[in-house]
BAVEX-198244 format. One record per atom (N, C-alpha, C, O): residue in one letter; atom name; x, z, y. Coordinates in nm, 2 decimals. Atoms other than C-alpha are relative to their C-alpha. Example, Ala and Ser with C-alpha at 12.3 -4.5 7.8 and 13.67 -1.06 7.14 Angstrom:
// residues 2
ATOM,A,N,0.09,0.00,-0.12
ATOM,A,CA,1.23,0.78,-0.45
ATOM,A,C,0.09,0.00,0.12
ATOM,A,O,0.19,0.07,0.12
ATOM,S,N,-0.09,0.00,-0.11
ATOM,S,CA,1.37,0.71,-0.11
ATOM,S,C,-0.08,0.08,0.11
ATOM,S,O,-0.03,0.09,0.22
This chain:
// residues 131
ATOM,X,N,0.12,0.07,0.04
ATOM,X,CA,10.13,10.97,11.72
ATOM,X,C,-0.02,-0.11,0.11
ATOM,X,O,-0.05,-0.22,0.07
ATOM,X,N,0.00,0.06,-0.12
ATOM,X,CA,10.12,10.82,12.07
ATOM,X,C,0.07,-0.10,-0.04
ATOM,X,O,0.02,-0.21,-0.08
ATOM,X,N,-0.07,0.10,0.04
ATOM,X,CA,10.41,10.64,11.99
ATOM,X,C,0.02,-0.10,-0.06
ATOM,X,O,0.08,-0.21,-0.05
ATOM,X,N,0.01,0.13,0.14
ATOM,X,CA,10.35,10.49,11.68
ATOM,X,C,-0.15,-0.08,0.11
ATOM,X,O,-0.11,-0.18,0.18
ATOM,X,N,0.04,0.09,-0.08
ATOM,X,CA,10.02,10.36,11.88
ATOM,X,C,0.01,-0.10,0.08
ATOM,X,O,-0.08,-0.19,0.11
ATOM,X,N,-0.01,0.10,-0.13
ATOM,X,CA,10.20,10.18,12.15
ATOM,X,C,0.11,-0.12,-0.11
ATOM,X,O,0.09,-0.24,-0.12
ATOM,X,N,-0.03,0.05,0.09
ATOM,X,CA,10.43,10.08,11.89
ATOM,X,C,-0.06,-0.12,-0.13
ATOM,X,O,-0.01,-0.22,-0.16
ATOM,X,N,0.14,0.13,0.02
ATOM,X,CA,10.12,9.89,11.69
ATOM,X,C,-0.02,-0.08,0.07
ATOM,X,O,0.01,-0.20,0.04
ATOM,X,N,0.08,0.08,-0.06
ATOM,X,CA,9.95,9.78,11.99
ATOM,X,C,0.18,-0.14,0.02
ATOM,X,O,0.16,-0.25,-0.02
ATOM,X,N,-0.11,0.06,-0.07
ATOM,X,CA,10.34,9.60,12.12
ATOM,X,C,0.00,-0.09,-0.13
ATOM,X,O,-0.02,-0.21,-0.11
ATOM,X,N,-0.03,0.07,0.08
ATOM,X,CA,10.38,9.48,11.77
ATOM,X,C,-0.15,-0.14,-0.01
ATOM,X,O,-0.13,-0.26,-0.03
ATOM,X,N,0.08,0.11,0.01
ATOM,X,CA,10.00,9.31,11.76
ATOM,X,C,0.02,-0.10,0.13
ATOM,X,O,0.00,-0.22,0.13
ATOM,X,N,0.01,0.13,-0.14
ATOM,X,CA,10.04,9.16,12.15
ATOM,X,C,0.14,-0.07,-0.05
ATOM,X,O,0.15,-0.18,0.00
ATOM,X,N,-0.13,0.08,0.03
ATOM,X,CA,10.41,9.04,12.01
ATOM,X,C,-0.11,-0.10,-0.12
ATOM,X,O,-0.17,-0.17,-0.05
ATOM,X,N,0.03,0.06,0.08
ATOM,X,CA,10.25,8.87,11.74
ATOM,X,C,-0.10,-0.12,0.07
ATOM,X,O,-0.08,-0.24,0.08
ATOM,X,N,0.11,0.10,-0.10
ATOM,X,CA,9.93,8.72,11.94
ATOM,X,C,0.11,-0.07,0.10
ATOM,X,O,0.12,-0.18,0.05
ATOM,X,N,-0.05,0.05,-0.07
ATOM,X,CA,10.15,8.60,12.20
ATOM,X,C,0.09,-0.11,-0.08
ATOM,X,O,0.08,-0.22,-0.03
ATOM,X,N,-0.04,0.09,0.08
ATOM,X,CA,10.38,8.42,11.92
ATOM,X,C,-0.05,-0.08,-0.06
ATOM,X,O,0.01,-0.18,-0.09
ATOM,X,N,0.12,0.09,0.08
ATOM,X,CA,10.07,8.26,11.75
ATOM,X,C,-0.04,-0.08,0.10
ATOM,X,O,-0.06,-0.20,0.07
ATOM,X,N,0.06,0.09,-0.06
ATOM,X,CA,9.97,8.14,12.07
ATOM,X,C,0.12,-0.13,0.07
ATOM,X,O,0.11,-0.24,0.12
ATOM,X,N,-0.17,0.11,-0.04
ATOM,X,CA,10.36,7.97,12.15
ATOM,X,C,-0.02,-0.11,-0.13
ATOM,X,O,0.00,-0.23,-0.11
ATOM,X,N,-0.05,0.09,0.12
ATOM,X,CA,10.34,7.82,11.75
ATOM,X,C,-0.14,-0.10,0.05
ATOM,X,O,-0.11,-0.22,0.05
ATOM,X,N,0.06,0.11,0.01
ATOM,X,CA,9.97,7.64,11.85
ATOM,X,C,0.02,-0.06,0.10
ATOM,X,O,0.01,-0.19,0.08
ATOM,X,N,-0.03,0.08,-0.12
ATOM,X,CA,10.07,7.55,12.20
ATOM,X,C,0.13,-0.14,-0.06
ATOM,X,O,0.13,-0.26,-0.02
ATOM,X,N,-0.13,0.14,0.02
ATOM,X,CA,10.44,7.36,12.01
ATOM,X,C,-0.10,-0.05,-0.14
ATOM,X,O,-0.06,-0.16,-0.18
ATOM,X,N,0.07,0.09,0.09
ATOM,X,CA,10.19,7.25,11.72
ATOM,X,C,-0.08,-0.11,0.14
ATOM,X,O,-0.05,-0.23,0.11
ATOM,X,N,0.08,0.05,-0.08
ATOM,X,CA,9.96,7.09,12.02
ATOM,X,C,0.07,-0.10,0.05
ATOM,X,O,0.02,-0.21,0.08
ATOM,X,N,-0.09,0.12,-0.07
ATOM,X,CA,10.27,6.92,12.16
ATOM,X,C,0.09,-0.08,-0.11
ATOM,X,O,0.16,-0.18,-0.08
ATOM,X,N,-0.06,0.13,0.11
ATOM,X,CA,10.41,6.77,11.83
ATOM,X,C,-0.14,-0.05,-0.02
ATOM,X,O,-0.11,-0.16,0.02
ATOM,X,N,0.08,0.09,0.03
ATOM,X,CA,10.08,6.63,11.75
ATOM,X,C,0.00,-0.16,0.10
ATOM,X,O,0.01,-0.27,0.06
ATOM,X,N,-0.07,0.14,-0.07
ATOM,X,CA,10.13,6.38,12.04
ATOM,X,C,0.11,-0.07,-0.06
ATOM,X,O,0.22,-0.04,-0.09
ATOM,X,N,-0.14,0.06,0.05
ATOM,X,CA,10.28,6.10,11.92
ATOM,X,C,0.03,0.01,-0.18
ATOM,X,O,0.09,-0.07,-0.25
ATOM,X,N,0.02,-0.03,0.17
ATOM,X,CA,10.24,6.22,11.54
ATOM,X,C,-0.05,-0.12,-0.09
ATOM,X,O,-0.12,-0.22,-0.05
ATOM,X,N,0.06,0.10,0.10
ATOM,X,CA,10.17,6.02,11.23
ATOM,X,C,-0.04,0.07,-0.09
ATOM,X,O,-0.03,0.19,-0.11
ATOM,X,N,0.07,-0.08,0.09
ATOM,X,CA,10.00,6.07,10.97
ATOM,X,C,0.04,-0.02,-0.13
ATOM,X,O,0.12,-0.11,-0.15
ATOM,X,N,-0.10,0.00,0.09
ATOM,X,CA,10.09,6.14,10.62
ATOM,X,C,0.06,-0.15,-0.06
ATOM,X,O,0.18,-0.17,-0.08
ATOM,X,N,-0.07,0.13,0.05
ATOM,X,CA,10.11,5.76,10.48
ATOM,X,C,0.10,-0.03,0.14
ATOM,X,O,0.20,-0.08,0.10
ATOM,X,N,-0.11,0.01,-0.11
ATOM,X,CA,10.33,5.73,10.84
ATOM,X,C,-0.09,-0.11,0.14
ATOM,X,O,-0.03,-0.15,0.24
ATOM,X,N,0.01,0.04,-0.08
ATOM,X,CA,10.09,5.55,11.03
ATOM,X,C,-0.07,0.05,0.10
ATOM,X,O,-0.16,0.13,0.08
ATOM,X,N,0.01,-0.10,-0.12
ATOM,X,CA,10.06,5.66,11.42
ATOM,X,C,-0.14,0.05,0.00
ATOM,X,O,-0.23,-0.02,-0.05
ATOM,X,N,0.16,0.00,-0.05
ATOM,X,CA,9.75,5.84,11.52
ATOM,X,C,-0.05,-0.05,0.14
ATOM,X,O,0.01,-0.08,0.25
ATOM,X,N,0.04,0.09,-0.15
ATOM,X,CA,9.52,5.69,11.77
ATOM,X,C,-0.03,0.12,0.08
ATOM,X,O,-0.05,0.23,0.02
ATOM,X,N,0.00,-0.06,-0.13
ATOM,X,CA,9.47,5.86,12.11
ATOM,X,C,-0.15,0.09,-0.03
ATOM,X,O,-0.16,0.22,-0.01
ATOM,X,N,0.06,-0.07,0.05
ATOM,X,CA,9.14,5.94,11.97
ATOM,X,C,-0.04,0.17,-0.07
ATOM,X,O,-0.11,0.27,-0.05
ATOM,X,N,-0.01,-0.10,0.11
ATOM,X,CA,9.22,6.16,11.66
ATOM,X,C,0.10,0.09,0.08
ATOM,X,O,0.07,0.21,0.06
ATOM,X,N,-0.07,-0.10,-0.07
ATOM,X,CA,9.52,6.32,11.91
ATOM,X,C,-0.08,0.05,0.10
ATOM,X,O,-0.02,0.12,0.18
ATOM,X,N,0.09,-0.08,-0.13
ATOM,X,CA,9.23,6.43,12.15
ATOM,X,C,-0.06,0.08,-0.08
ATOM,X,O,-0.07,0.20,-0.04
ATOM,X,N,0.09,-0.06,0.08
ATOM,X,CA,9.04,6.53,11.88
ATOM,X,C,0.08,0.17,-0.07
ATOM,X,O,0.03,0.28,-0.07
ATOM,X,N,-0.10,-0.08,0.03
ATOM,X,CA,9.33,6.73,11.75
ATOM,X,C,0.05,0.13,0.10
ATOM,X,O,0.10,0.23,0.05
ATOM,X,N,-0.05,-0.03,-0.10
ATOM,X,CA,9.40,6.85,12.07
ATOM,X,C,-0.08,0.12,0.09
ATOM,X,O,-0.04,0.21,0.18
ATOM,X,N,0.09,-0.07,-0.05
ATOM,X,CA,9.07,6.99,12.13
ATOM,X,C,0.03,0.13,-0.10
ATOM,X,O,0.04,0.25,-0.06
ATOM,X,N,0.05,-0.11,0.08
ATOM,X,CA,9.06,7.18,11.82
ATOM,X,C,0.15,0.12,0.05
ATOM,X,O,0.15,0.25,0.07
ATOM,X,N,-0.16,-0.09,-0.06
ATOM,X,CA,9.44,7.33,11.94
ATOM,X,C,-0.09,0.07,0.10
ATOM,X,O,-0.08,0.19,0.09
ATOM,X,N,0.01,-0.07,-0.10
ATOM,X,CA,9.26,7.43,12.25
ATOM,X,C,-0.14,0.11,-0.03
ATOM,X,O,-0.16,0.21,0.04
ATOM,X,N,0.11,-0.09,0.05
ATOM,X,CA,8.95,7.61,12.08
ATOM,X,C,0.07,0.13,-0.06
ATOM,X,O,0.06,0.25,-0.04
ATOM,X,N,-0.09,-0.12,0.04
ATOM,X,CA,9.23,7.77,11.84
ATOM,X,C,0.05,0.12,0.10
ATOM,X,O,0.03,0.24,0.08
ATOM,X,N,-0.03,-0.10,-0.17
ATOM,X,CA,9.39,7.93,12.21
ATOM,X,C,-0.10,0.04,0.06
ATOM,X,O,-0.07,0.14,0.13
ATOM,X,N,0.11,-0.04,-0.05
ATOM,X,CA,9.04,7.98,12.33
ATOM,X,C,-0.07,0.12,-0.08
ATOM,X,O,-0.13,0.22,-0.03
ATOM,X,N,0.03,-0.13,0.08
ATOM,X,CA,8.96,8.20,12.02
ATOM,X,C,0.11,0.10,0.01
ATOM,X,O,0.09,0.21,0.06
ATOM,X,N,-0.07,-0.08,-0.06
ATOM,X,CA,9.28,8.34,12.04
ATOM,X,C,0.04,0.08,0.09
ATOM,X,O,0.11,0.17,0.06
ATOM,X,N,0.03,-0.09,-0.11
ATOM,X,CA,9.26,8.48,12.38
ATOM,X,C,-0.12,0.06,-0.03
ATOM,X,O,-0.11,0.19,-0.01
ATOM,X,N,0.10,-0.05,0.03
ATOM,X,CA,8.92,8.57,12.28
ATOM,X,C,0.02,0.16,-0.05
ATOM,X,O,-0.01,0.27,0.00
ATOM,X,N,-0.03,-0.08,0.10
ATOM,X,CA,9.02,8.77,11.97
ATOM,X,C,0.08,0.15,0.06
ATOM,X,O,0.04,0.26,0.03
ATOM,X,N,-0.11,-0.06,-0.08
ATOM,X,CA,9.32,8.96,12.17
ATOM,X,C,-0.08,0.08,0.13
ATOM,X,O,-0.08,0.21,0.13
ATOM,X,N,0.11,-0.09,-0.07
ATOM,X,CA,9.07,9.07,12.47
ATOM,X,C,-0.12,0.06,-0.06
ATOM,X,O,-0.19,0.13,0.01
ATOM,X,N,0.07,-0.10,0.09
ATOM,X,CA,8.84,9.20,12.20
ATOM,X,C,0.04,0.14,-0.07
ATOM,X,O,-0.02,0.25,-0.09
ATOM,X,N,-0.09,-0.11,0.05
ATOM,X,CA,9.10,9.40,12.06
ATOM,X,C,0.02,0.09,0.09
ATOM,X,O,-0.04,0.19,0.07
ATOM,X,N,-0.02,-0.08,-0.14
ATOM,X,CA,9.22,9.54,12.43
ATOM,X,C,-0.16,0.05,0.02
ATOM,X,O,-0.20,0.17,0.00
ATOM,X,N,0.14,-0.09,-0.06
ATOM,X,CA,8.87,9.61,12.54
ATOM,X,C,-0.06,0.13,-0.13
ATOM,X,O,-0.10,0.24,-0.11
ATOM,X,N,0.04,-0.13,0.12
ATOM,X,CA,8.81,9.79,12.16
ATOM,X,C,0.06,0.10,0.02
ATOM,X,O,0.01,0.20,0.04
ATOM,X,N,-0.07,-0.09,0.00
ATOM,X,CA,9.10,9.97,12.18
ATOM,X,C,-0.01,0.12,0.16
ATOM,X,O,0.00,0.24,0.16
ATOM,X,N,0.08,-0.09,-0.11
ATOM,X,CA,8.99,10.12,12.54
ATOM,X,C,-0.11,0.07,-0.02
ATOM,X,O,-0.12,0.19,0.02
ATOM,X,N,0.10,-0.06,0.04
ATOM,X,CA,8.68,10.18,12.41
ATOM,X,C,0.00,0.16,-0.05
ATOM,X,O,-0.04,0.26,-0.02
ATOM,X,N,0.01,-0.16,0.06
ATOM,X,CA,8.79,10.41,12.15
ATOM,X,C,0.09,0.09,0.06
ATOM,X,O,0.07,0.20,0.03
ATOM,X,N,-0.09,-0.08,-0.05
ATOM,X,CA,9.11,10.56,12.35
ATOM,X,C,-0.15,0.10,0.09
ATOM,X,O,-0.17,0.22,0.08
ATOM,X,N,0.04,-0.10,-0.08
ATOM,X,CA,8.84,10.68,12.59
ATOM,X,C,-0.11,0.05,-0.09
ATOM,X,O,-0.14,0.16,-0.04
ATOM,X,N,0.08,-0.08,0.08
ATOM,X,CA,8.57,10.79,12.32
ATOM,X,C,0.10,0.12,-0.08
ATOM,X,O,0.06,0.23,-0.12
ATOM,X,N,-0.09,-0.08,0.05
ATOM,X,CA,8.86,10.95,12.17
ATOM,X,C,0.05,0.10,0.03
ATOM,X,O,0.08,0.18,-0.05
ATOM,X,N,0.03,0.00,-0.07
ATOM,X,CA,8.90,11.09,12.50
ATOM,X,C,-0.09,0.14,0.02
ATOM,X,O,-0.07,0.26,0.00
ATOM,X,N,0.14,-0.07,0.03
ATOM,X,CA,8.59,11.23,12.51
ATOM,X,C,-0.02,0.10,-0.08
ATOM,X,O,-0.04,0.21,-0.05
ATOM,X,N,0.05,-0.09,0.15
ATOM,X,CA,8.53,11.38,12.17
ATOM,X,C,0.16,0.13,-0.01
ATOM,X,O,0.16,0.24,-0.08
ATOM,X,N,-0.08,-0.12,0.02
ATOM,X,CA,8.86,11.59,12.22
ATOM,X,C,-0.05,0.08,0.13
ATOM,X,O,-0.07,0.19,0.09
ATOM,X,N,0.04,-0.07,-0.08
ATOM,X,CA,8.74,11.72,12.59
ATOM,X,C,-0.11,0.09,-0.06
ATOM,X,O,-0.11,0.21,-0.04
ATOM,X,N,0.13,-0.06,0.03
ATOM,X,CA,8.41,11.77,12.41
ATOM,X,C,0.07,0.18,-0.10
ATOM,X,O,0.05,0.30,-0.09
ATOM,X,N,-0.05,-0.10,0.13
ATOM,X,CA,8.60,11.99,12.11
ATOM,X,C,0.06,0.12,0.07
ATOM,X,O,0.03,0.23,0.03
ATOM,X,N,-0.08,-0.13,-0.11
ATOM,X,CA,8.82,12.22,12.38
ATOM,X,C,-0.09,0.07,0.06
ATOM,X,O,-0.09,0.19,0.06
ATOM,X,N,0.09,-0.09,0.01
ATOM,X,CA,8.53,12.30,12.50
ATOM,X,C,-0.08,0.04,-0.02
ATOM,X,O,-0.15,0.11,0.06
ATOM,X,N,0.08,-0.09,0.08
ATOM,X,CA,8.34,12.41,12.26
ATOM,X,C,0.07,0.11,-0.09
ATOM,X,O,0.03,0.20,-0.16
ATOM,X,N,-0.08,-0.10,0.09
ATOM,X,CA,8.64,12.58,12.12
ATOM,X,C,0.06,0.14,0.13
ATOM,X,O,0.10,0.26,0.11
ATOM,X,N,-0.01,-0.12,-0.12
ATOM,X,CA,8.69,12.77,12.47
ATOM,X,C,-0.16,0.08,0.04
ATOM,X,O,-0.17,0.19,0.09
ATOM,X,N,0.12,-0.07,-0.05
ATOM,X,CA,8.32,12.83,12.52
ATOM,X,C,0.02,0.15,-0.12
ATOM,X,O,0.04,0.27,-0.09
ATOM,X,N,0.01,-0.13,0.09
ATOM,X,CA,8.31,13.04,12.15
ATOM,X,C,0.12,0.07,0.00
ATOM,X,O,0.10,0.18,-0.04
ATOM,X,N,-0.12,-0.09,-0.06
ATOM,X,CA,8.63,13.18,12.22
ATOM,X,C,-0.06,0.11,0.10
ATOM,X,O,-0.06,0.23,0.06
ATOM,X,N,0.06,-0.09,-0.09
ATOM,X,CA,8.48,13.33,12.51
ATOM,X,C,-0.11,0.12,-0.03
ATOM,X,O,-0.11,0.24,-0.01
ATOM,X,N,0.13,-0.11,0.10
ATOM,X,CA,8.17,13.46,12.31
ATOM,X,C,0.09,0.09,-0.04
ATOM,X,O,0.12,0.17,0.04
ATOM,X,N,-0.05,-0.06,0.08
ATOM,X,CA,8.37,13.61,12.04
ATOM,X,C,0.07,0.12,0.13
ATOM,X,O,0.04,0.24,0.12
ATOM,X,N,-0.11,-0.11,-0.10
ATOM,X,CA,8.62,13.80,12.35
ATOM,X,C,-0.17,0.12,-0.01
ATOM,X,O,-0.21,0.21,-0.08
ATOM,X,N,0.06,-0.08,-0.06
ATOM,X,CA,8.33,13.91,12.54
ATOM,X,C,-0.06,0.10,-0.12
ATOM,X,O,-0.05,0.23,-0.11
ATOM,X,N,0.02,-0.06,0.15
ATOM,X,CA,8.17,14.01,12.16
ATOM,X,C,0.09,0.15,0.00
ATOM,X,O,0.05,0.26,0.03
ATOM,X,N,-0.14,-0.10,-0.02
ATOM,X,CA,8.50,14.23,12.16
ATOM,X,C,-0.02,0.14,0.05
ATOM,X,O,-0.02,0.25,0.00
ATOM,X,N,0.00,-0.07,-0.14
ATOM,X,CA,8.45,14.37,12.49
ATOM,X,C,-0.13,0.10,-0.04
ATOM,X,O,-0.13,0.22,-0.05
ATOM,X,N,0.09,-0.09,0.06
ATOM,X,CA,8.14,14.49,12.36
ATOM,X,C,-0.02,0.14,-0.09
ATOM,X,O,-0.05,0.26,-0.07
ATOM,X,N,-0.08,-0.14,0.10
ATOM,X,CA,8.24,14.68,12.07
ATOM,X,C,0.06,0.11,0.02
ATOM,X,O,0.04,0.22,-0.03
ATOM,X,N,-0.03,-0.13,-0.08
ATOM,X,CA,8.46,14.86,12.27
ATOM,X,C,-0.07,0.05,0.08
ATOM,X,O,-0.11,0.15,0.03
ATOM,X,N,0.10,-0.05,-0.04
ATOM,X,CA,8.25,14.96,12.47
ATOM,X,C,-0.10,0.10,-0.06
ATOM,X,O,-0.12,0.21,-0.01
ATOM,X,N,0.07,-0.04,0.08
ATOM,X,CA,8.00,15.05,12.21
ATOM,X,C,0.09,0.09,-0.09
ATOM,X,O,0.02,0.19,-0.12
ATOM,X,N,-0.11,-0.08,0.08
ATOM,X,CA,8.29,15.23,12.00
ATOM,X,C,0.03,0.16,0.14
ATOM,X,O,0.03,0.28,0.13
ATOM,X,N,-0.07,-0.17,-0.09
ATOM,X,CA,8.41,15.48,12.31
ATOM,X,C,-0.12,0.05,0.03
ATOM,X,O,-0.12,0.16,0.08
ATOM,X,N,0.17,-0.12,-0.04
ATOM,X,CA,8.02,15.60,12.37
ATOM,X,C,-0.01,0.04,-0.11
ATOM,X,O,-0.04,0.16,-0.12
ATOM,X,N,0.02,-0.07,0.16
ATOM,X,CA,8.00,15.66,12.02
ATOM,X,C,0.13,0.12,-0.03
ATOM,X,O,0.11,0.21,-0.11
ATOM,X,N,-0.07,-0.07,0.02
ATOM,X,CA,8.31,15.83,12.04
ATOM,X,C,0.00,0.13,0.11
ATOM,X,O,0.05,0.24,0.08
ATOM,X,N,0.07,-0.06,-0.11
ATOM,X,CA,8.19,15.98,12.38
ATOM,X,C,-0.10,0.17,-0.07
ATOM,X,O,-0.10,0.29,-0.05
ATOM,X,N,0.09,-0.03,0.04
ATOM,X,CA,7.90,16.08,12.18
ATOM,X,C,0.02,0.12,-0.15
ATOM,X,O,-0.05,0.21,-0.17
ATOM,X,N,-0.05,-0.10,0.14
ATOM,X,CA,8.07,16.25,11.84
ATOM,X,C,0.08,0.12,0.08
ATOM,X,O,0.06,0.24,0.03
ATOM,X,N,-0.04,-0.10,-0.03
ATOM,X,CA,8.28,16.44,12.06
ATOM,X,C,-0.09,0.10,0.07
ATOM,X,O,-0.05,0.22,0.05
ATOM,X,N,0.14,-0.09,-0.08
ATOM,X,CA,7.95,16.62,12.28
ATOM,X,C,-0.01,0.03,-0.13
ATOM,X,O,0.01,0.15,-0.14
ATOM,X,N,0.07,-0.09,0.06
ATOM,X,CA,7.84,16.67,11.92
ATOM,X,C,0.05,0.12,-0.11
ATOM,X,O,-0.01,0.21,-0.17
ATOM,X,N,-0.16,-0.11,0.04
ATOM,X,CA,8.17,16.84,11.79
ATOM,X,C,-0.02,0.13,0.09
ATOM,X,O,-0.03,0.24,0.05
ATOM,X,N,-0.03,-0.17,-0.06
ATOM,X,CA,8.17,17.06,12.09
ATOM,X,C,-0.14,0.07,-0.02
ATOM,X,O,-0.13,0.19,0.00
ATOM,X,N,0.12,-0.06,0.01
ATOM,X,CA,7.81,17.16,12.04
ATOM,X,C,-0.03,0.06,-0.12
ATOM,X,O,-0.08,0.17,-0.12
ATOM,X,N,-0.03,-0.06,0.13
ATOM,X,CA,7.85,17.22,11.67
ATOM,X,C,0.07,0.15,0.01
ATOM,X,O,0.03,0.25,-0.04
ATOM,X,N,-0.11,-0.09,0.02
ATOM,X,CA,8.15,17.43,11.74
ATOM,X,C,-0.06,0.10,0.10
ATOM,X,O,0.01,0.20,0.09
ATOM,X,N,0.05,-0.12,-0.06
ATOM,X,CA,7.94,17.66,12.00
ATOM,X,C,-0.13,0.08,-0.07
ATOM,X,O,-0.15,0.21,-0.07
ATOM,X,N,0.05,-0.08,0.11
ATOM,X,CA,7.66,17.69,11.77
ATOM,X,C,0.05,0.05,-0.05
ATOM,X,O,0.04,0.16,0.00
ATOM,X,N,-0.07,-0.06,0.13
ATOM,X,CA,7.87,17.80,11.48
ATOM,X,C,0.05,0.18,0.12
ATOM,X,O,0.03,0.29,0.08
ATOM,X,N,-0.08,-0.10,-0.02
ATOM,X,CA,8.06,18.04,11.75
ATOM,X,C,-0.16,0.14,0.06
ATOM,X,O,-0.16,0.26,0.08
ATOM,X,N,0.10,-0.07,-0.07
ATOM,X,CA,7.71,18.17,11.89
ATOM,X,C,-0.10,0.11,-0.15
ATOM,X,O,-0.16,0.22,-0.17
ATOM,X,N,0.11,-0.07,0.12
ATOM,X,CA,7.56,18.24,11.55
ATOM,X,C,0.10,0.05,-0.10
ATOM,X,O,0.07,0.10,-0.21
ATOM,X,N,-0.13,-0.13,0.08
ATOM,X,CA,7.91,18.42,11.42
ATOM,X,C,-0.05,0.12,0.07
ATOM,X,O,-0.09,0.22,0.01
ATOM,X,N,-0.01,-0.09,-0.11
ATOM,X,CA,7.86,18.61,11.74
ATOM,X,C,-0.14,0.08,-0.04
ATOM,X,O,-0.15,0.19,0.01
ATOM,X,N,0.07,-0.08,-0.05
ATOM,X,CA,7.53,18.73,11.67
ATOM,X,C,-0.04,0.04,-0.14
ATOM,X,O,-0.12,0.12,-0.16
């Protein structure tokens, strides 16, 4: 399971890091670029262009340390809620034993207790043959 996770996370940072190579070589063909009837763009519209490229990498680093900080988030709430589960599965564990421990306990005085009243039966009975 692990695996396949690191597996995801490698495949989304391969991806983000490719997305941010395709706006970086879009950022550097627009220099110099024309536009669809073929006439050049002015220095202007390539700044303008240039910015929005850099907002695109701006969200994109963004988006990418949103993801990492999420995904920490939930590894360690994740984390957490299984520490939490072990031990609540070792505390009633524990109950249940000692529970056990009890029983026996309670089981060999009772059996303590049947046998005193076996042998006391069986001297009545021999006392009141006897007499």
């Amino acid at each position: 399971m692990e695996g396949e996770e690191a597996d995801v996370g490698r495949k989304r940072m391969r991806q983000s890091v490719e997305n941010e190579q395709i706006i970086a070589t879009d950022a550097e063909e627009t220099v110099g670029e024309e536009t669809e009837d073929g006439a050049p763009l002015s220095e202007q519209m390539q700044l303008d262009i240039a910015s929005i490229h850099e907002k695109i990498n701006s969200f994109t680093t963004l988006v990418s340390e949103l993801m990492e900080s999420g995904k920490s988030l939930l590894l360690e709430r994740s984390n957490q809620f299984e520490e939490r589960l072990i031990s609540i599965h070792k505390e009633q564990t524990e109950k249940w034993e000692q529970e056990i421990r009890e029983l026996r306990l309670l089981d060999a005085a009772n059996e303590e207790a049947n046998s005193l009243l076996h042998d006391a039966r069986y001297l009545l009975q021999n006392v009141h043959i006897d007499s």
